[in-house]
C-alpha positions in Angstrom: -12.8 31.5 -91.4 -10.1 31.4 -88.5 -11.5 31.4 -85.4 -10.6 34.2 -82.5 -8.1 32.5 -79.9 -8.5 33.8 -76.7 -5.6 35.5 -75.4 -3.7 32.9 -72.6 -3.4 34.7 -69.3 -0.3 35.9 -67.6 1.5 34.4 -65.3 1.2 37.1 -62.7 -2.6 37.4 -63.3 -3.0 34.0 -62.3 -0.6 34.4 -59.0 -2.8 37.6 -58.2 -6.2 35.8 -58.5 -5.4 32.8 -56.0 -2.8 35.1 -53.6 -6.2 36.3 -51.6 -6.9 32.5 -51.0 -3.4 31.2 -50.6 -3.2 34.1 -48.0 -6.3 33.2 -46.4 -5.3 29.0 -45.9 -1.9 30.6 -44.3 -3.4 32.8 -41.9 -6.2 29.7 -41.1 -2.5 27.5 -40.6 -0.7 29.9 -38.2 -4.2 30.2 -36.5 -4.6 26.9 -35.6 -0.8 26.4 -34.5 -1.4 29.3 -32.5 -4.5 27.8 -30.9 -2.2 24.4 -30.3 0.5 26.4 -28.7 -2.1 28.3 -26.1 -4.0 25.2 -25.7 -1.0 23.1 -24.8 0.6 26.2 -22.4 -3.2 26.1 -21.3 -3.4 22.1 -20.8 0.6 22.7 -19.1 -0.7 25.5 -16.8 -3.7 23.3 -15.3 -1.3 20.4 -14.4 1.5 22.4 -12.7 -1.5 24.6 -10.9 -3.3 21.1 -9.4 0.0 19.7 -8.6 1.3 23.0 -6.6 -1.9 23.8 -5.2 -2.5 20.3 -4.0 1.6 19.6 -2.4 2.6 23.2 -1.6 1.1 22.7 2.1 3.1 19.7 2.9 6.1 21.6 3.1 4.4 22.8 7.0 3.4 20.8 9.3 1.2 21.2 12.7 3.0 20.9 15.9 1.6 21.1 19.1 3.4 22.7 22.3 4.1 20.6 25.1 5.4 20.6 28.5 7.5 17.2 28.6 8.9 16.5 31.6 12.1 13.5 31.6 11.2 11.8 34.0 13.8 9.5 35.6 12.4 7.1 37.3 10.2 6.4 34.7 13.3 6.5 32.2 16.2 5.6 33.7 15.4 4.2 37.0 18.7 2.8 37.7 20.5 5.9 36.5 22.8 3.9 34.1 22.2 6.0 31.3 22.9 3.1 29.1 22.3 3.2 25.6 19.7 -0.1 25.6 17.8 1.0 28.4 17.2 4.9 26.9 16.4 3.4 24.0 14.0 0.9 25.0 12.1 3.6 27.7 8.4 4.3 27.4 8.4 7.8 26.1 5.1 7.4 24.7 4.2 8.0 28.3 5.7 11.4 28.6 3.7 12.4 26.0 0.6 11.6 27.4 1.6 12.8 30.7 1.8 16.1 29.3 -1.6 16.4 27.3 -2.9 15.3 30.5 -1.4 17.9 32.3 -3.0 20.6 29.7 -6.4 18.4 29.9 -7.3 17.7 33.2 -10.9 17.2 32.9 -10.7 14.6 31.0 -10.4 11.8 32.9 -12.5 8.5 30.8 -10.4 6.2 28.9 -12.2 6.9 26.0 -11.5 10.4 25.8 -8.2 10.1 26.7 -7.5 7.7 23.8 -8.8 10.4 21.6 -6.6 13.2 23.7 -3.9 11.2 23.1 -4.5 10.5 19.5 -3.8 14.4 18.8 -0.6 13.8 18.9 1.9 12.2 15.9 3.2 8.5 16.9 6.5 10.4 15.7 6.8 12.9 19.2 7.6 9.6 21.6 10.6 8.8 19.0 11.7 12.6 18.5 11.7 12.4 22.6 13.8 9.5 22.7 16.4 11.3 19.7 16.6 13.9 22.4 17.3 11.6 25.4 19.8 9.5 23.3 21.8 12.7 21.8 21.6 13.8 25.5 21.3 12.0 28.5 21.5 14.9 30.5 18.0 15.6 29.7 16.8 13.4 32.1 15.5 15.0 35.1 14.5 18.3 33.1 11.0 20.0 32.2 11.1 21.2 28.7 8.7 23.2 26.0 8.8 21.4 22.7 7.0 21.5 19.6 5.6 17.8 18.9 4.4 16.8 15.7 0.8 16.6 15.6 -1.9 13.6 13.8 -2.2 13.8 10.1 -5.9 14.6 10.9 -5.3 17.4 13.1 -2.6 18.6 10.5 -5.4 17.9 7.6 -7.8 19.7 10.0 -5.9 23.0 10.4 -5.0 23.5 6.9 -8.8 23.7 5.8 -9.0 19.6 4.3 -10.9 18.7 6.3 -14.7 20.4 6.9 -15.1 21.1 10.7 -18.8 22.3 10.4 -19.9 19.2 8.3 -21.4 16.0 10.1 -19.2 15.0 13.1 -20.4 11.1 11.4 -18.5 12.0 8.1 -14.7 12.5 9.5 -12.8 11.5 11.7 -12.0 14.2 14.4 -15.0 14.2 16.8 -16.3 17.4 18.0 -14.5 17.4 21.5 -11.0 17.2 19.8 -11.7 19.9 17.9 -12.8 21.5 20.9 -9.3 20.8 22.3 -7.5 22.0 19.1 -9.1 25.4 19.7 -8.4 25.3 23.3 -4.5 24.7 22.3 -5.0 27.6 19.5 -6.4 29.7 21.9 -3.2 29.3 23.8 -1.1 29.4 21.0 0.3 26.0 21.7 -1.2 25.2 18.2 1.3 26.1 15.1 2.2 25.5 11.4 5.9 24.9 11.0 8.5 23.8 8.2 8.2 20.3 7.7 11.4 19.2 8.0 10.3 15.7 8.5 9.2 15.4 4.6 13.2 16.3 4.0 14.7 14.1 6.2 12.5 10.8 6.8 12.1 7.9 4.9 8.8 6.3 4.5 6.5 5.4 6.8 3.1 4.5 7.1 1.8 7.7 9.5 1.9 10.5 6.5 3.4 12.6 9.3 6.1 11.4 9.7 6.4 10.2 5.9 9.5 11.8 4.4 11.6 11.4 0.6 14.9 11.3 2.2 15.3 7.3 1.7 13.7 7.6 -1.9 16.1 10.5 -2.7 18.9 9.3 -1.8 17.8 5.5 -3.7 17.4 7.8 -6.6 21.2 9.7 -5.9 22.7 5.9 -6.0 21.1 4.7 -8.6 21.8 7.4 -11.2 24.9 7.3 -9.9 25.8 3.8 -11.1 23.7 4.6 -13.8 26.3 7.3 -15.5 29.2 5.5 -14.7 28.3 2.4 -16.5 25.9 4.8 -19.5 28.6 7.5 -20.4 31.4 5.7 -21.1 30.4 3.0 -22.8 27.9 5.1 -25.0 30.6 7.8 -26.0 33.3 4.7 -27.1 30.3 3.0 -28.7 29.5 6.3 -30.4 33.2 7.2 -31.8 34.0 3.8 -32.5 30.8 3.8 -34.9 31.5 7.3 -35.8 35.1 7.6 -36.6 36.9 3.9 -36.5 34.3 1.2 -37.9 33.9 0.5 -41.4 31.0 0.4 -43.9 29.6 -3.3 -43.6 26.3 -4.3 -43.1 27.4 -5.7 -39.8 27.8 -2.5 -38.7 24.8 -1.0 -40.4 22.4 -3.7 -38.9 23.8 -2.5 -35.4 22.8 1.1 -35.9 19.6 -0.2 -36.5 19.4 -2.2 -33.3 20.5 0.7 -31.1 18.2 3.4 -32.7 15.6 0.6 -32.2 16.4 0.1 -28.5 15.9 3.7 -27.8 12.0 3.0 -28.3 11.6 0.1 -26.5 9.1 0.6 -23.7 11.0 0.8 -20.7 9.4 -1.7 -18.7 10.7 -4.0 -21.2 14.7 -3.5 -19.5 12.6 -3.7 -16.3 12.1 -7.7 -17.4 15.2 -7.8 -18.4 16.9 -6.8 -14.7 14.3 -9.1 -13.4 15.6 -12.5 -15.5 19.2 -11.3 -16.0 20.7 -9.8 -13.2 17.9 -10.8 -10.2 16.6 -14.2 -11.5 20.0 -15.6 -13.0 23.2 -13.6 -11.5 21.1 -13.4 -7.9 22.0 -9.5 -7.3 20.3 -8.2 -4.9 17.2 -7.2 -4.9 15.4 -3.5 -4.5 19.0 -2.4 -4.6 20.2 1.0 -6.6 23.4 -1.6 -8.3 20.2 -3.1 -10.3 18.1 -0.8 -10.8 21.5 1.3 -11.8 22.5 -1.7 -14.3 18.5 -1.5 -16.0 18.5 2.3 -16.2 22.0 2.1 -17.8 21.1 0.0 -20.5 17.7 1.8 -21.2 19.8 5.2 -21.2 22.5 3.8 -23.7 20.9 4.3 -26.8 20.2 8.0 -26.1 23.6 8.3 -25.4 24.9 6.7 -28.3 23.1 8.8 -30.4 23.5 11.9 -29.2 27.4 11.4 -28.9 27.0 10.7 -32.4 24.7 13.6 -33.6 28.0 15.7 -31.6 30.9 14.1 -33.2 28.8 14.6 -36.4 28.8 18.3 -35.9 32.5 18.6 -35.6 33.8 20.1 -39.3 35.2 18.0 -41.4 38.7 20.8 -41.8 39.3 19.9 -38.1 40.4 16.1 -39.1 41.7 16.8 -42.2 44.2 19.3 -40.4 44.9 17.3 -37.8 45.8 14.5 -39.8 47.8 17.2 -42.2 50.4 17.6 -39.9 51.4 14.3 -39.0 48.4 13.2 -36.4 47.3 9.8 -36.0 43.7 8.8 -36.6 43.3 8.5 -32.8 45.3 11.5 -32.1 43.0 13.2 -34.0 39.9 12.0 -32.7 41.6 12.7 -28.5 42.8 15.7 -28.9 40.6 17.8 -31.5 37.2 15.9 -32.4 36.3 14.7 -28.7 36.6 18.0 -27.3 35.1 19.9 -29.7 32.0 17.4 -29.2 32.0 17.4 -25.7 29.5 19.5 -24.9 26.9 17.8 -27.3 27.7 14.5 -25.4 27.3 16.2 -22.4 23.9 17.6 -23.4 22.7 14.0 -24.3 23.9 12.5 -21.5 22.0 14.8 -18.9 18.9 14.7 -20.9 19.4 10.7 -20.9 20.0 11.2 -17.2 17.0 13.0 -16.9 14.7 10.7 -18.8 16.2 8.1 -16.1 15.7 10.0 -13.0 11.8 9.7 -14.0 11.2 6.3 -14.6 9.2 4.1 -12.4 8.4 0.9 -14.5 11.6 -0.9 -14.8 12.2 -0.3 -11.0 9.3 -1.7 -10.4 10.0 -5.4 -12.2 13.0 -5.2 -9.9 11.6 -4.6 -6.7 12.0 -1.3 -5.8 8.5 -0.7 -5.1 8.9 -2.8 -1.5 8.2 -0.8 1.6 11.3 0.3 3.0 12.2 2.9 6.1 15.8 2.7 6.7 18.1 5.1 4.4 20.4 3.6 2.0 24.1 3.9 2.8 25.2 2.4 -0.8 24.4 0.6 -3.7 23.9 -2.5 -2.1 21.1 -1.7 0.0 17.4 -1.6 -0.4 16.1 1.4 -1.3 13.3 2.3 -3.6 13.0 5.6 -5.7 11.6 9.1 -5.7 9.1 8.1 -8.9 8.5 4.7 -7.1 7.5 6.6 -3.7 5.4 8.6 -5.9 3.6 6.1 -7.3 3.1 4.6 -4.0 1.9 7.3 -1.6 -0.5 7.6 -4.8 -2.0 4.6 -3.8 -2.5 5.4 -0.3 -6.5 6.2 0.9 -5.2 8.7 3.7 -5.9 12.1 2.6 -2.1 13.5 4.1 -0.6 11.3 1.5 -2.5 13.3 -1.5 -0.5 16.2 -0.6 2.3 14.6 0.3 2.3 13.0 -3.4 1.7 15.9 -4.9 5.3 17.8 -2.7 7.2 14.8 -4.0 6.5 15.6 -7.4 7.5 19.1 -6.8 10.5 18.2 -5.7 10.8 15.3 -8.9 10.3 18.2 -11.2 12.6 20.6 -9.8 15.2 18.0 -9.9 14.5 17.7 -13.5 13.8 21.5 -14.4 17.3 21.3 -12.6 19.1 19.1 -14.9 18.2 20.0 -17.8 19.2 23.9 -17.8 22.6 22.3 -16.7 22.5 21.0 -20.0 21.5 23.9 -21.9 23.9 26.0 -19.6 27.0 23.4 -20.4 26.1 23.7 -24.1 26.1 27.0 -24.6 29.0 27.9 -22.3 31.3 25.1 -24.2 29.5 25.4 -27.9 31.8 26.7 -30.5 30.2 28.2 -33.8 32.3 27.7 -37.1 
């Protein structure tokens, strides 16, 4: 006898019995990429929070009102109002002149060493600006806003604990009794800290400012996209449009998408041998760390000059070279433009990437110490990661916050650049 053969299934009953599980695993994906998303924003949030929370006071410093009084003879006591003699005068005095004038009763040296240490270093030189912009000052009694210590500044923003131990920081109980004597009189304020803006470093946090850094940072980018952008846009249409299929040619694609994930420290050593070591450029200066950052932002460059010139239509050569244009005609007057804001993009971004790196100015000495502000390439200077990374490493509590503004200001920089390069791609973009 013939046995019964079970009827074979549809098609669609077989899609209907797994569509509850095949529904089930998608709704278990888009769950977990959603949990990814809000734990990464979450993750994103905390950083930016600690960063802001922790730098947004440095942007206000505490001054202290005082009643300075040029004096002359103490000054100028020839009256020759010569630059080396103003410059050279003992304003440090007039400062403490004045607190004693506010503090009378204290009269031990002791306490007057901790009077006087109220009071920023920085006032006797922003004193002796004023003198040396202004000789006629001498001789007058003036109200001015001094910068005060960066533990009287931590003090008055809430950093430090005034109630706590007097053995566990380092205010002692009488100067705060001064501070509140000052507040009392309101000759105790919170201002903009314009110093942060406009000083380079120093080793009082007070008077520690990104200036020098920033402008380190200007210079070096600086030489860094004149030497990056066009040598990475011909490297990129000569590899696009001119050079022919070879494995020559092949291997050096590979070597440039290679060198775009070197570690960057690795161009550091490279500065270090090369243009330090064996050419004997200077060092600590933006030309080198210009030259490094160049050759670790070429690659980018390259590639995204090519992704651009890629994304041109074929039609536009083909009707270029239809009426009569020359290969290079073709590729000057129709192709580069059309791709112009894609190399533009990449470029920025490269820029960008640049603008944040600290280890290959490091191998070059950039990291050094350094006050005065650069007025070119040529001269030291160190950069706003590299100040970053060493107010970091400073114990004083002023420097934490201070850290924490410079980033602020690193970020915005960056936030900066790069919607200039999503604002100069979609305002040149053409769609075909």
């Amino acid at each position: 006898m013939n046995e019964l053969v079970p009827p074979k299934p549809k098609t669609i009953d077989l899609v209907n019995a797994s569509l509850a599980k095949r529904r089930a695993s998608e709704r278990l994906f888009r769950g977990i990429g959603l949990i990814s998303i809000m734990m990464a924003l979450m993750f994103l949030f905390m950083l930016f929070y600690s960063i802001v929370s922790k730098g947004y006071t440095a942007f206000r410093q505490t001054h202290i009102q005082l009643e300075v009084n040029f004096d002359q003879q103490l000054l100028d006591p020839a009256a020759t109002r010569h630059h080396d003699v103003l410059s050279s005068a003992d304003y440090s005095s007039l400062v403490k002149a004045s607190l004693s004038k506010l503090f009378p009763d204290v009269t031990s040296r002791n306490e007057k060493r901790q009077l006087h240490g109220l009071v920023s270093a920085g006032a006797a030189y922003q004193l002796r600006d004023m003198v040396m912009a202004d000789p006629a000052l001498l001789g007058q009694t003036l109200q001015l806003w001094v910068p005060a210590d960066d533990d009287v500044d931590m003090l008055i923003k809430g950093h430090i604990d005034r109630d706590g131990p007097e053995t566990e920081r380092r205010l002692r109980d009488v100067q705060i009794a001064w501070l509140d004597q000052l507040a009392a009189q309101e000759k105790l304020s919170l201002k903009f800290n314009m110093l942060f803006f406009a000083n380079g470093d120093s080793r009082e946090p007070e008077l520690a400012g990104i200036w020098g850094a920033l402008m380190g940072s200007i210079y070096t980018l600086l030489v860094t996209l004149l030497l990056s952008f066009p040598m990475g846009v011909a490297t990129a249409v000569y590899l696009e449009e001119f050079a022919p299929k070879s494995k020559w040619v092949d291997l050096i694609e590979v070597n440039i998408n290679n060198l775009a994930a070197v570690p960057s420290i690795i161009f550091g050593l490279l500065g270090l041998a090369v243009f330090i070591n064996f050419m004997s450029f200077p060092r600590s200066a933006p030309l080198v760390g210009g030259l490094v950052l160049a050759f670790m932002t070429l690659p980018t460059i390259i590639i995204a000059s090519r992704g651009a010139l890629k994304s041109v239509p074929p039609s536009i050569r083909e009707a270029a070279l239809g009426v009569g244009a020359s290969k290079m005609q073709t590729v000057y007057f129709h192709v580069l433009p059309l791709a112009t804001p894609g190399m533009l993009t990449g470029t920025i971004i490269g820029m960008a990437r640049a603008l944040g790196e600290t280890a290959p100015l490091l191998m070059i000495g950039m990291v050094a110490f350094i006050v005065d502000i650069p007025s070119d390439i040529f001269d030291p200077a160190t950069a706003l990661p590299v100040q970053i990374y060493l107010w970091a490493d400073s114990p004083e509590r002023a420097f934490v916050e201070r850290t924490s503004a410079a980033i602020i200001v690193l970020l915005g920089f960056l936030f900066v650049m790069n919607a200039l390069a999503i604002i100069l791609r979609k305002k040149f973009e053409r769609r075909w």
